[in-house]
OpenMM code with the backbone's topology and positions (N, CA, C; nanometers):
from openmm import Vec3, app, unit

residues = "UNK UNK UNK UNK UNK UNK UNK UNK UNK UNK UNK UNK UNK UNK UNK UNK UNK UNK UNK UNK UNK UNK UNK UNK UNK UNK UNK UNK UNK UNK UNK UNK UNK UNK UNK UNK UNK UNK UNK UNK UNK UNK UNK UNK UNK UNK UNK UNK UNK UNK UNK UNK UNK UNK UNK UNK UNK UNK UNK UNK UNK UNK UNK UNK UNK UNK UNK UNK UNK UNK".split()
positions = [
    Vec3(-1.0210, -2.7184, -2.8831),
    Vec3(-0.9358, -2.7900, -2.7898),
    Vec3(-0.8239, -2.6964, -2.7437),
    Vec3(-0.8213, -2.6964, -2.6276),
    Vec3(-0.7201, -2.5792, -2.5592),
    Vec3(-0.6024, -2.6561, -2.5350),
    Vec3(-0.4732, -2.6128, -2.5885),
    Vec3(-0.3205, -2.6745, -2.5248),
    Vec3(-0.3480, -2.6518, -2.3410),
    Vec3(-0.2362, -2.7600, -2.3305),
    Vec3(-0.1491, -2.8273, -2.1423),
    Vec3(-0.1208, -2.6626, -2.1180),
    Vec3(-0.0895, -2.6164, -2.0613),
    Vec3(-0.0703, -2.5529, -1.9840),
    Vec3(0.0873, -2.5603, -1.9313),
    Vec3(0.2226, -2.5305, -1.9650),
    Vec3(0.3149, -2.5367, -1.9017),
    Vec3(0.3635, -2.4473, -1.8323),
    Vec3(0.4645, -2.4757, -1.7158),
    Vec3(0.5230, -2.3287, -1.6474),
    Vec3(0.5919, -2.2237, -1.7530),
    Vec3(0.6416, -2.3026, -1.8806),
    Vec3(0.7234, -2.2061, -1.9415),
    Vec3(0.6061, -2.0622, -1.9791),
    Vec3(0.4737, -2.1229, -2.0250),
    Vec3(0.3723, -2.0247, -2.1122),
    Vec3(0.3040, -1.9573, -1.9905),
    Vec3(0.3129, -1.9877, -1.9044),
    Vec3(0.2229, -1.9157, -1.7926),
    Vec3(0.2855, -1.8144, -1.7180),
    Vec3(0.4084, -1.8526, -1.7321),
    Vec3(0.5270, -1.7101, -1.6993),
    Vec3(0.5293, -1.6408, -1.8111),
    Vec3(0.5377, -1.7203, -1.9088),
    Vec3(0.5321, -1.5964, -2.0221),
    Vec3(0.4143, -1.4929, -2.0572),
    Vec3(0.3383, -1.5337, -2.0012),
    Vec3(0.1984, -1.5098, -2.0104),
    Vec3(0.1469, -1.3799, -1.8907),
    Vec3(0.2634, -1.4225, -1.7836),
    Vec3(0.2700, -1.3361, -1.6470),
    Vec3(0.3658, -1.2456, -1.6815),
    Vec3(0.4653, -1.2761, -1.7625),
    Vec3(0.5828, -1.1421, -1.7724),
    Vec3(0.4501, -1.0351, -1.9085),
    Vec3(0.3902, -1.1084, -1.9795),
    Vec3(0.2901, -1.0210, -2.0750),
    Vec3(0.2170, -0.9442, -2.0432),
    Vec3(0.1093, -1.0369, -1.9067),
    Vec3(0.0362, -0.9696, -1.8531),
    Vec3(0.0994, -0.8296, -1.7516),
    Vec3(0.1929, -0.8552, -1.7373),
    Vec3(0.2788, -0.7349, -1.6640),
    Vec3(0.3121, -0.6058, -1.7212),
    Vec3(0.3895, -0.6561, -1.8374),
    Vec3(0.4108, -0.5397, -1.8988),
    Vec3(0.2455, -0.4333, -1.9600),
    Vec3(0.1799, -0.5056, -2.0363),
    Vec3(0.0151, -0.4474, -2.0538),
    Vec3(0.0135, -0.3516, -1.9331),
    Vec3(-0.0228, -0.4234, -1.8130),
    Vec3(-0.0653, -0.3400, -1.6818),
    Vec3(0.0638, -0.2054, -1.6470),
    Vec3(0.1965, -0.2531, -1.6954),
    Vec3(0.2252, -0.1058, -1.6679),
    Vec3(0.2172, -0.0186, -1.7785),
    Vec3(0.1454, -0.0544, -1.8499),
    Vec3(0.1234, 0.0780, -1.9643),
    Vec3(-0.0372, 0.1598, -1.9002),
    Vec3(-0.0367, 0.2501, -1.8561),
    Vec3(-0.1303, 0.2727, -1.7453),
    Vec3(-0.2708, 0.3609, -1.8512),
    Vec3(-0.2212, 0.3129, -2.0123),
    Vec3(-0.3514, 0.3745, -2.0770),
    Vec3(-0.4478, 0.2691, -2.0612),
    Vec3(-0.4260, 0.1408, -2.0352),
    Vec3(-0.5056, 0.0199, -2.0334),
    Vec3(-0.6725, 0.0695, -1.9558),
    Vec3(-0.7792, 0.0668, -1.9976),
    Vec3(-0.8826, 0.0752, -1.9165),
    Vec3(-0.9282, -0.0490, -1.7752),
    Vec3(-1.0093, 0.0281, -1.6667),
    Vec3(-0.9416, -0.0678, -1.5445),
    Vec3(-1.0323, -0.1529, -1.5523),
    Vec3(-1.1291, -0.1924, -1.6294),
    Vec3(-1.1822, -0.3349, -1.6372),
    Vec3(-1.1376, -0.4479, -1.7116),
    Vec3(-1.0420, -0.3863, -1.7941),
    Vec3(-0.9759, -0.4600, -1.8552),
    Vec3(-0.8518, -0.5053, -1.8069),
    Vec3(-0.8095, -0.4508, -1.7033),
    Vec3(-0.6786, -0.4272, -1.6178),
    Vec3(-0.7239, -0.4842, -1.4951),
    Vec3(-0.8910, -0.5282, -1.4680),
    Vec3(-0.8695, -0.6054, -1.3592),
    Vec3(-0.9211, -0.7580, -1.4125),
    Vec3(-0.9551, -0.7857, -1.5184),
    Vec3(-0.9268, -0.9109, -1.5867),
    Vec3(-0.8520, -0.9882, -1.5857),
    Vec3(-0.7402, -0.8492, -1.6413),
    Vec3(-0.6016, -0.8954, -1.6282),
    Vec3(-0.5359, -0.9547, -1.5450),
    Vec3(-0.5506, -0.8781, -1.4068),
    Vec3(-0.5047, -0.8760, -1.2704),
    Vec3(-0.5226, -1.0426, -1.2408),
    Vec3(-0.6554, -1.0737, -1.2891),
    Vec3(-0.7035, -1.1989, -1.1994),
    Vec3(-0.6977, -1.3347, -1.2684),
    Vec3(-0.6508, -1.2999, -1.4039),
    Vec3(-0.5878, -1.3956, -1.4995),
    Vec3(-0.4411, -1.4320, -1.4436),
    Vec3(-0.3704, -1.3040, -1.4224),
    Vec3(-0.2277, -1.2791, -1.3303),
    Vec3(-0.2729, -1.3750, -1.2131),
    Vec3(-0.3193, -1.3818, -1.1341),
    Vec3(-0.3115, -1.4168, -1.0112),
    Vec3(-0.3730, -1.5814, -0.9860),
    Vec3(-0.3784, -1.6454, -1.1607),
    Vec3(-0.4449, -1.7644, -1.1317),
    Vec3(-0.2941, -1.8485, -1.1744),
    Vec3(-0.2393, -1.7363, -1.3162),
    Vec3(-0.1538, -1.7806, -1.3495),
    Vec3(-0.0017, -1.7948, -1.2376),
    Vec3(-0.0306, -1.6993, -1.1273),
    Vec3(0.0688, -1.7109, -1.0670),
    Vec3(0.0495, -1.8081, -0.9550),
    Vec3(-0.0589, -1.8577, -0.9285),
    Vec3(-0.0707, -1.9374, -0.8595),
    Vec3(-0.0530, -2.0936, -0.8870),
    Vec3(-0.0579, -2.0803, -1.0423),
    Vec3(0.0017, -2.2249, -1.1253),
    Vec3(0.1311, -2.2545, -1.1387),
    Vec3(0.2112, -2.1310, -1.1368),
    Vec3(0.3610, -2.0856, -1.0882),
    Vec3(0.4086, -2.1658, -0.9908),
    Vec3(0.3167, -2.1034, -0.8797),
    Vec3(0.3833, -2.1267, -0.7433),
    Vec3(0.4127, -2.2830, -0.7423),
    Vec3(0.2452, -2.3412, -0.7770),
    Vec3(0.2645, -2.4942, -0.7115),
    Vec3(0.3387, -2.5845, -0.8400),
    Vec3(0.3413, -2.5647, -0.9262),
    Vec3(0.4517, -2.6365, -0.9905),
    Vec3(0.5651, -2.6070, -0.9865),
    Vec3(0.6347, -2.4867, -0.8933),
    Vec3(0.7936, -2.4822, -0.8562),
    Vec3(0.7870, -2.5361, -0.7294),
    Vec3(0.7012, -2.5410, -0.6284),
    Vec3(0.6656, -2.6445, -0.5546),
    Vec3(0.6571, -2.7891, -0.5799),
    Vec3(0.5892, -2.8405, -0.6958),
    Vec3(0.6074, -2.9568, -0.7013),
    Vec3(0.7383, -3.0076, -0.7119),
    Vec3(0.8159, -2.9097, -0.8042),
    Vec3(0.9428, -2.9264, -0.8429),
    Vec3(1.0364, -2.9752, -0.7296),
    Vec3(1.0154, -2.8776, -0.6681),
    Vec3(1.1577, -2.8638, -0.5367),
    Vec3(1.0918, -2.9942, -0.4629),
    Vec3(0.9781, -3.0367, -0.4397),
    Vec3(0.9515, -3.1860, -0.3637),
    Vec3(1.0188, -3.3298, -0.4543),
    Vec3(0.9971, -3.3118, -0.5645),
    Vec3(1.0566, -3.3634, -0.6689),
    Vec3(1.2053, -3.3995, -0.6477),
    Vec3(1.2939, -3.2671, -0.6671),
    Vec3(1.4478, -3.2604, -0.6460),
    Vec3(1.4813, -3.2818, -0.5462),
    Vec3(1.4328, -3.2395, -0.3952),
    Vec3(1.4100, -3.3246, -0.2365),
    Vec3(1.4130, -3.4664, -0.2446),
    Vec3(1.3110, -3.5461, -0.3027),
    Vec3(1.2792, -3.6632, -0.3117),
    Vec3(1.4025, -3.7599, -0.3797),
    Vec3(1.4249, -3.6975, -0.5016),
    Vec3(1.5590, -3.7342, -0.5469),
    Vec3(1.7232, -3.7252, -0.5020),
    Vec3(1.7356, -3.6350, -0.4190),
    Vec3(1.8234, -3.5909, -0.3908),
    Vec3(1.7876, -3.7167, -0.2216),
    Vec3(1.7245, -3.7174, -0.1922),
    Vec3(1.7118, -3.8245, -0.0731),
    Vec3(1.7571, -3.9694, -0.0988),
    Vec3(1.6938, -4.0119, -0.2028),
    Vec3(1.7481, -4.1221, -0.2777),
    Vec3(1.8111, -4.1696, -0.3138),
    Vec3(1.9180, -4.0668, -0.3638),
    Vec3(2.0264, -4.0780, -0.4201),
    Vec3(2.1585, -4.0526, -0.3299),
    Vec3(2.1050, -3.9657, -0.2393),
    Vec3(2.2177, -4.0440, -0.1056),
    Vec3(2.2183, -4.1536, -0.0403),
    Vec3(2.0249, -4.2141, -0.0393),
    Vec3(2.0157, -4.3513, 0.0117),
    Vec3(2.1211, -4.4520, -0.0247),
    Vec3(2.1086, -4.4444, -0.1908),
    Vec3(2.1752, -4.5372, -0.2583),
    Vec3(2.3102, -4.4811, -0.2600),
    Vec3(2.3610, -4.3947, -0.2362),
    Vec3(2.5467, -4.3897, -0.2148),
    Vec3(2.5567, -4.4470, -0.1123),
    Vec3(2.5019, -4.4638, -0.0132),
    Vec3(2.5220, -4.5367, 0.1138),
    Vec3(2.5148, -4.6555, 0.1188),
    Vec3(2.3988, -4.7322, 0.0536),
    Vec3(2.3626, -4.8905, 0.0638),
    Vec3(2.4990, -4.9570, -0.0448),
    Vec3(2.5973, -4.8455, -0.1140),
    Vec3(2.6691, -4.9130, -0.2383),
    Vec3(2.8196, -4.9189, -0.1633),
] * unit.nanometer
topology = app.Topology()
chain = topology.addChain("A")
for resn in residues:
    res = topology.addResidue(resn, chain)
    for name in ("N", "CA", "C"):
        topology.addAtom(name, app.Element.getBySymbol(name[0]), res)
């Protein structure tokens, strides 16, 4: 059974995979593994700081609604 997946481990996981790749003894099949593990993980990045900011938008809309209706 594989753990959720959070933004905290997938950045951490992207600052890991980073450092590995600049150590340039890494062999490049293993370094393009890497690469594309990087680029799934950063794409799980993106849309959950995306979800986020629609999130804090959404709230932040609301919550002026309701200073107004009070």
């Amino acid at each position: 059974m594989s753990e959720k997946l959070t933004f905290e481990k997938a950045f951490a996981r992207l600052v890991e995979i980073s450092n590995i790749l600049e150590d340039y003894e890494n062999p490049l099949e293993s370094s393009l593994k890497l690469y594309e593990e990087a680029t799934k993980l950063r794409k799980f990045c993106e849309d959950f700081i995306s979800n986020a900011k629609k999130t804090i938008n959404k709230l932040n809309i609301d919550s002026k609604e309701s200073t107004k209706t009070e």
